[in-house]
C-alpha positions as CSV (number, residue, x, y, z in Angstrom):
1,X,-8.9,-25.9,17.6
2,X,-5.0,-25.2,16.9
3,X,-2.5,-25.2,14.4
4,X,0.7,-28.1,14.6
5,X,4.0,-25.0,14.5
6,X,7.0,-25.6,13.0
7,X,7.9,-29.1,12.7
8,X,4.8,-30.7,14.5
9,X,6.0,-29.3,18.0
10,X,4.2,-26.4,19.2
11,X,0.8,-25.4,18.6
12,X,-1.4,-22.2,17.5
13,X,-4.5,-21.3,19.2
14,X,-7.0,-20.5,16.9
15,X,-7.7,-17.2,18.6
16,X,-4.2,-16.1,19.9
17,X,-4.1,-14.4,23.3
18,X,-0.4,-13.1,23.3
19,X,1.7,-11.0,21.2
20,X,3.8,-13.5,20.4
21,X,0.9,-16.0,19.3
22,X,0.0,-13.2,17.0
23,X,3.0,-12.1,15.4
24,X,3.5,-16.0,14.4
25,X,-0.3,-16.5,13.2
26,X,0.6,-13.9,10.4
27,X,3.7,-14.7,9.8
28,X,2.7,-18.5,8.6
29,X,-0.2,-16.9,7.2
30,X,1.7,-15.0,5.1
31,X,4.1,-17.9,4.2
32,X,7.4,-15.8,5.6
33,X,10.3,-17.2,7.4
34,X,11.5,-15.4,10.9
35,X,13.8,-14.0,9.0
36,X,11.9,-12.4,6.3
37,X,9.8,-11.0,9.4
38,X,12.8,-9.8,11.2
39,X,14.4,-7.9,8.5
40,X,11.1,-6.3,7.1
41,X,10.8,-4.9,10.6
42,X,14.2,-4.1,10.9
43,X,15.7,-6.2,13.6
44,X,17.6,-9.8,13.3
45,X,15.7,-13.2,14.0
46,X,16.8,-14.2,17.1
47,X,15.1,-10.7,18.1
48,X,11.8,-11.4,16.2
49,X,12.0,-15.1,17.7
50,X,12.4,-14.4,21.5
51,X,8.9,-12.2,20.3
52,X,7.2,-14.8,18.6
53,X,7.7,-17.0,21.7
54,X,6.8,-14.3,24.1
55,X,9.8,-14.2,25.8
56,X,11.1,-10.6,25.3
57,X,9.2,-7.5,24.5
58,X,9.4,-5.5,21.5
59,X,10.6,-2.1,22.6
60,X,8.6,1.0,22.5
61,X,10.4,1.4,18.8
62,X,9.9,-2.2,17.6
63,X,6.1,-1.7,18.5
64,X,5.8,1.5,16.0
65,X,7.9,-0.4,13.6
66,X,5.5,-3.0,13.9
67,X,2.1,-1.5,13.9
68,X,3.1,0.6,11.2
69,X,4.4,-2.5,9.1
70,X,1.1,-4.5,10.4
71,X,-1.0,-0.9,9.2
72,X,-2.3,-1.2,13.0
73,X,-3.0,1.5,15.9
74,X,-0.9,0.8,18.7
75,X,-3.1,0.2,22.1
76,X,-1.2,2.4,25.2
């Protein structure tokens, strides 16, 4: 089972496998725009987007800023 994404196009596993999957499964969860995301994490959206669709890594800094923000343990 899956989720329609934003306007009807792509689609949410309901057990992500990627990072990107994820980081968007909370975000709609939580009702927040990229943007909100972005700048609660302290980067822009076009950043927090190219995660989201798992086509850029968050650096080594962006992962902290993230597992902190997400109260997670960062797996080395």
């Amino acid at each position: 089972m899956s989720r329609p994404g934003a306007y009807g196009k792509a689609r949410i596993p309901a057990v992500p496998r990627t990072l990107g999957e994820r980081l968007r499964k909370i975000r709609l969860a939580w009702d927040w725009s990229q943007t909100a995301m972005a700048e609660a994490l302290g980067t822009n959206q076009r950043t927090y987007s190219a995660w989201e669709r798992d086509g850029q890594l968050p650096s080594q800094a962006s992962m902290m800023a993230l597992s902190r923000f997400l109260r997670l343990q960062p797996v080395a």
